[in-house]
Structure formats: C-alpha cells, structure tokens
Chimera marker file (.cmm) of the C-alpha trace (Angstrom):
<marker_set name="trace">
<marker id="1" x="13.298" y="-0.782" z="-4.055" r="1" g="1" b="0" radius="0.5"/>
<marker id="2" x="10.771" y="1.882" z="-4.300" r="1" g="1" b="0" radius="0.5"/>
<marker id="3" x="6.896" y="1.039" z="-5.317" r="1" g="1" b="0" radius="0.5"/>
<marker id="4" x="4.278" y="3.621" z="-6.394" r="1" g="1" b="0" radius="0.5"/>
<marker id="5" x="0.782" y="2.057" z="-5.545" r="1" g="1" b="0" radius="0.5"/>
<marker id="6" x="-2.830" y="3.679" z="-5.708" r="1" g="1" b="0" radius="0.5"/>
<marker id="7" x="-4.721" y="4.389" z="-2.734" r="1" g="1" b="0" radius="0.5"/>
<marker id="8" x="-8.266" y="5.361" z="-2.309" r="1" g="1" b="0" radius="0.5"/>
<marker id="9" x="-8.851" y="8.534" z="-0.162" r="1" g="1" b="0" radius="0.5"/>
<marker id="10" x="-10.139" y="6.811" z="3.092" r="1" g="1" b="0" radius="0.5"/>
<marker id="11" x="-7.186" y="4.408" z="3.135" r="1" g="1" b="0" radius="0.5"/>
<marker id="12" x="-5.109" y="7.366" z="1.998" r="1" g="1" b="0" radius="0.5"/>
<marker id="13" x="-6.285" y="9.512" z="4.893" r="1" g="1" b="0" radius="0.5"/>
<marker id="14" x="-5.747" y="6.736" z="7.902" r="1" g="1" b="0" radius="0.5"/>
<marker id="15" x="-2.503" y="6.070" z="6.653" r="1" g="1" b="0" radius="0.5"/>
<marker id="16" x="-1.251" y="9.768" z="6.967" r="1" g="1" b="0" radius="0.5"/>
<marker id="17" x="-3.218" y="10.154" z="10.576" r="1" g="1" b="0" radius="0.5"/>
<marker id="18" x="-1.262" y="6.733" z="12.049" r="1" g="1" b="0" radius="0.5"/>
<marker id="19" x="-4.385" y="4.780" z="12.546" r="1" g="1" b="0" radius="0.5"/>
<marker id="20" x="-3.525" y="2.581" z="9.625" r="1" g="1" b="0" radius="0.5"/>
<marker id="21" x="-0.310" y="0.925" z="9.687" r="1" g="1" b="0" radius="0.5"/>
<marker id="22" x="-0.427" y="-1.824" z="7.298" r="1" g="1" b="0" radius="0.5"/>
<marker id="23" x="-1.536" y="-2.849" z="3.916" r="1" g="1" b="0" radius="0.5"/>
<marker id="24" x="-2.296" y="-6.372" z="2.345" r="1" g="1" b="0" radius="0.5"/>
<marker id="25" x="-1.981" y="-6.223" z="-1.508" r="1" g="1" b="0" radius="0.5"/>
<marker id="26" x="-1.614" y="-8.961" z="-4.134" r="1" g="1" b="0" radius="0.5"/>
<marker id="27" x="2.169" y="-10.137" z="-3.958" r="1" g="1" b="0" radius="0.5"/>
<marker id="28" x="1.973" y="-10.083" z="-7.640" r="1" g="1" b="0" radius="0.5"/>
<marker id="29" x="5.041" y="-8.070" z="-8.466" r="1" g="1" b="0" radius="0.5"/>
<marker id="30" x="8.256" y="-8.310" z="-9.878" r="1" g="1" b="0" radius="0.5"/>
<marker id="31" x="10.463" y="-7.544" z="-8.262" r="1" g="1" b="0" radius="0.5"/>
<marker id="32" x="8.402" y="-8.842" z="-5.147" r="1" g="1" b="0" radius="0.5"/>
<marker id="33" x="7.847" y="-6.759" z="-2.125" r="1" g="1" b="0" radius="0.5"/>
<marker id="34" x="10.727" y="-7.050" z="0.559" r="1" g="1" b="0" radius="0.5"/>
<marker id="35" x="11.064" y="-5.402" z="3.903" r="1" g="1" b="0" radius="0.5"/>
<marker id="36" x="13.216" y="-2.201" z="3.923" r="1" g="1" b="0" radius="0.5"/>
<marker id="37" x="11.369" y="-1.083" z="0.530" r="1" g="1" b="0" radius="0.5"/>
<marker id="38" x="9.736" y="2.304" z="0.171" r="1" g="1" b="0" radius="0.5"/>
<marker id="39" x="6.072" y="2.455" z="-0.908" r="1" g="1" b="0" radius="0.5"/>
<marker id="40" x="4.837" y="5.816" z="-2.652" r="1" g="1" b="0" radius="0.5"/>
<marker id="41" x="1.129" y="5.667" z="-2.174" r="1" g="1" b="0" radius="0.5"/>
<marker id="42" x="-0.975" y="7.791" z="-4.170" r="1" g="1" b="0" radius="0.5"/>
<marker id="43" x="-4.261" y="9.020" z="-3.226" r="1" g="1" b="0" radius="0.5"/>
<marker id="44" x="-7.258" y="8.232" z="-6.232" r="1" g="1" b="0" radius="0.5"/>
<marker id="45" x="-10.582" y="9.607" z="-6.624" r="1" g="1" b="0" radius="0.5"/>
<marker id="46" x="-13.824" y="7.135" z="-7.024" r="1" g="1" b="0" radius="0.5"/>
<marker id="47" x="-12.970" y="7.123" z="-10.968" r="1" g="1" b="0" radius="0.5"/>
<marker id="48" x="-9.230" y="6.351" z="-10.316" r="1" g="1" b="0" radius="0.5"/>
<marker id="49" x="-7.838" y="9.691" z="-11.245" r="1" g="1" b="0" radius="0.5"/>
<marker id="50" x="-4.593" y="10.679" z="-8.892" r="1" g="1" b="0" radius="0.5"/>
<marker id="51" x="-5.548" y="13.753" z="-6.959" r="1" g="1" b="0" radius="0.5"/>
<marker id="52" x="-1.471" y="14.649" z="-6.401" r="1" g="1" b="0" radius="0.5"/>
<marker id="53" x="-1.706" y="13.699" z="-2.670" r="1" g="1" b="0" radius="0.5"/>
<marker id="54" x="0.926" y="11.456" z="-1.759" r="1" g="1" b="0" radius="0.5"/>
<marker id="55" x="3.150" y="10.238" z="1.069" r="1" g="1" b="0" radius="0.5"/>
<marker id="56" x="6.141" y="7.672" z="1.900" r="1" g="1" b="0" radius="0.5"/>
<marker id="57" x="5.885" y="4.713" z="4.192" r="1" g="1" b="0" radius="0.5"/>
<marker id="58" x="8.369" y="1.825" z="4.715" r="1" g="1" b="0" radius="0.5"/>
<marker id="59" x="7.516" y="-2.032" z="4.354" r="1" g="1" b="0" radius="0.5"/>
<marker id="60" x="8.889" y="-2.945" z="7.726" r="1" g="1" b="0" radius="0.5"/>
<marker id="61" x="7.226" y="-6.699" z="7.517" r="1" g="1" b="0" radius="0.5"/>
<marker id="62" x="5.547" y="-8.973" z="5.218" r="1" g="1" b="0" radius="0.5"/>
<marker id="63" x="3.410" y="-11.733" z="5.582" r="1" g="1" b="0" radius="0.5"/>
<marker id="64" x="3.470" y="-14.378" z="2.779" r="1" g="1" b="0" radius="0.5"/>
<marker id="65" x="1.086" y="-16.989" z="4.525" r="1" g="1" b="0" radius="0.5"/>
<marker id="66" x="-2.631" y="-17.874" z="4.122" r="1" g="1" b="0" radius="0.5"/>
<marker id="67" x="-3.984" y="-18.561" z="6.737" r="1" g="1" b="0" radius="0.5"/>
<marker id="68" x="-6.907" y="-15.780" z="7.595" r="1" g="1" b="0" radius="0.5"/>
<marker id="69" x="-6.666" y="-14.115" z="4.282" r="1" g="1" b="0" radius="0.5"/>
<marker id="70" x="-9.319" y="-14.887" z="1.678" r="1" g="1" b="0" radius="0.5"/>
<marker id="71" x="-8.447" y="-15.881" z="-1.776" r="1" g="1" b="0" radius="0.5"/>
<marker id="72" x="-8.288" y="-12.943" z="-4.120" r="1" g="1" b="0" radius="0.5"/>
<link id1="1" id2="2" r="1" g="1" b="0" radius="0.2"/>
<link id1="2" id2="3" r="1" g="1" b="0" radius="0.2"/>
<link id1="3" id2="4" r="1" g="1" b="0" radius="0.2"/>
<link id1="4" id2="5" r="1" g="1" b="0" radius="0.2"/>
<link id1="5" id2="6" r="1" g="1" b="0" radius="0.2"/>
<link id1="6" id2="7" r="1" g="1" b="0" radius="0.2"/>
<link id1="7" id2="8" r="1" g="1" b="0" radius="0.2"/>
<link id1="8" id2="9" r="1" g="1" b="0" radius="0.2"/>
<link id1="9" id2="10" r="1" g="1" b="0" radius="0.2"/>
<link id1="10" id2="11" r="1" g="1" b="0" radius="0.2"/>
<link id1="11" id2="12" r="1" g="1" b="0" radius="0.2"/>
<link id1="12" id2="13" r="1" g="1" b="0" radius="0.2"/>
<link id1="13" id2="14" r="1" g="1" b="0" radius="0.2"/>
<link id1="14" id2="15" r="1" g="1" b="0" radius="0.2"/>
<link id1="15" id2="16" r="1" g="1" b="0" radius="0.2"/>
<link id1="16" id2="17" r="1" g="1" b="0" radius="0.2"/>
<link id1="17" id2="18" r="1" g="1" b="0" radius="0.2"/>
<link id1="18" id2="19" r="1" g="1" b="0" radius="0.2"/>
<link id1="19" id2="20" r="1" g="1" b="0" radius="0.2"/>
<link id1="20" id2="21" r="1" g="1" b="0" radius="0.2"/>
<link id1="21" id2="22" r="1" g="1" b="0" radius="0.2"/>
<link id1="22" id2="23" r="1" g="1" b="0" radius="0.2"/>
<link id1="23" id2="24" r="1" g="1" b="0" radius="0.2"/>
<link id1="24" id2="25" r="1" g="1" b="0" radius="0.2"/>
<link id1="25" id2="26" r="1" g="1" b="0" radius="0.2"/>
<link id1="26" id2="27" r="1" g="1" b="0" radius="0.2"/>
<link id1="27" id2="28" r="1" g="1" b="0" radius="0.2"/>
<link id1="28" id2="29" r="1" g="1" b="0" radius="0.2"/>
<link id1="29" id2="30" r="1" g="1" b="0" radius="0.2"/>
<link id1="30" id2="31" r="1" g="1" b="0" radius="0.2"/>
<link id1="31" id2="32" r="1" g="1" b="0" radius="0.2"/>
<link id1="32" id2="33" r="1" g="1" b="0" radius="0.2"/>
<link id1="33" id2="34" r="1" g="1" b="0" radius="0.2"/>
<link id1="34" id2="35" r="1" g="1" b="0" radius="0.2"/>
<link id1="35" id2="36" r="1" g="1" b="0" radius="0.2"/>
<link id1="36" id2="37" r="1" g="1" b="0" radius="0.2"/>
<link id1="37" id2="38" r="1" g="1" b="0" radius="0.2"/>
<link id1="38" id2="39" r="1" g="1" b="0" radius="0.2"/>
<link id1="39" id2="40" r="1" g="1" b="0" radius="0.2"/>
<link id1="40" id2="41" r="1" g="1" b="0" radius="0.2"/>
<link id1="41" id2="42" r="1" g="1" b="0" radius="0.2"/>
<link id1="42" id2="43" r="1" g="1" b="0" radius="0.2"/>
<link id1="43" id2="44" r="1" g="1" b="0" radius="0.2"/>
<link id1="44" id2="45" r="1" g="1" b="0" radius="0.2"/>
<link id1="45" id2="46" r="1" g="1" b="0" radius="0.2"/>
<link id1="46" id2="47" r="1" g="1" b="0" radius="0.2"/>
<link id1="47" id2="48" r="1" g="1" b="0" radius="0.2"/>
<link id1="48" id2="49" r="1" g="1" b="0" radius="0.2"/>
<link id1="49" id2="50" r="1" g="1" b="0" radius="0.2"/>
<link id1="50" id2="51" r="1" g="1" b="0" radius="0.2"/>
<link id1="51" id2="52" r="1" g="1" b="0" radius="0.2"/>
<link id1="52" id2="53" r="1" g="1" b="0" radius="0.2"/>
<link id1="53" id2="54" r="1" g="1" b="0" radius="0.2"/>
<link id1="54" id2="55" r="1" g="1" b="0" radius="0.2"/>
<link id1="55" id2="56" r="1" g="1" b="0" radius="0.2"/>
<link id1="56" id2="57" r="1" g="1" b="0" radius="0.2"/>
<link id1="57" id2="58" r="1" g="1" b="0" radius="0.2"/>
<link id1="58" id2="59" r="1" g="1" b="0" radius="0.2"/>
<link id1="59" id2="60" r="1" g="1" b="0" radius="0.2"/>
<link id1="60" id2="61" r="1" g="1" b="0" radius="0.2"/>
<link id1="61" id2="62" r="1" g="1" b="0" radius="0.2"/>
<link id1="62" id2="63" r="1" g="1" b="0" radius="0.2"/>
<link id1="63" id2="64" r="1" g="1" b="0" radius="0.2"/>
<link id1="64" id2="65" r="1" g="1" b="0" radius="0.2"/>
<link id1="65" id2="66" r="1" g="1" b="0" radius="0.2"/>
<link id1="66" id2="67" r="1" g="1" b="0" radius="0.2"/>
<link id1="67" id2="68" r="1" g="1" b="0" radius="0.2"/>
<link id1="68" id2="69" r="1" g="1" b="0" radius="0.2"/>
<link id1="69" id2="70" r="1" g="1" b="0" radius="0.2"/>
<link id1="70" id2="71" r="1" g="1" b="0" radius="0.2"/>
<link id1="71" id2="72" r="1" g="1" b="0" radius="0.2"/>
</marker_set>
C-alpha cells in the first residue's frame, strides 16, 4: 500500500539527509499503516501549499502502543 502524507520542510529536509528515520502520525487511516508500505512524503510550506519536493521511504516498523506517547 502506498500513502502520500504532508511534511513540513524541516522534517522534510532530515528525512532526505538520514538523520531522521522515523515518523509517529495518527494511526487514523483506512487502510491502516502496515510494515512493507511505501510512504510518499510531500514537502509543505508554512501555509500548507506543496512545494513539488518529494521522496519515498518504506514503513519498516510500527509501533501501536502508548506508553511514552502523549495523547493527541
């Protein structure tokens, strides 16, 4: 299953140097997330607006608990 999902530029930039190898996002969608999918993440400017940067990573593990993770 492939996902497009917004990302602001900061996030956007970490993720394409390496230093940012994860993401924690609502699990609000249907289908849920699963590993093996694809995520398309699309770079955003402050008013949300897709600047056409984008790149591929792989969900390789997901974490369904609670424990450390605020609500919301």
């Amino acid at each position: 299953m492939t996902h497009h999902l917004k990302i602001q530029p900061e996030y956007f930039e970490a993720v394409c140097n390496g230093t940012k190898r994860f993401e924690v996002r609502r699990d609000d969608r249907t289908p849920r997330y699963a590993a093996g999918d694809t995520l398309i993440l699309e770079e955003v400017d402050a008013e949300k607006q897709k600047t056409g940067r984008k790149t591929l990573v792989w969900v390789d593990y997901i974490y369904r608990g609670t424990i450390g993770l605020k609500d919301g």
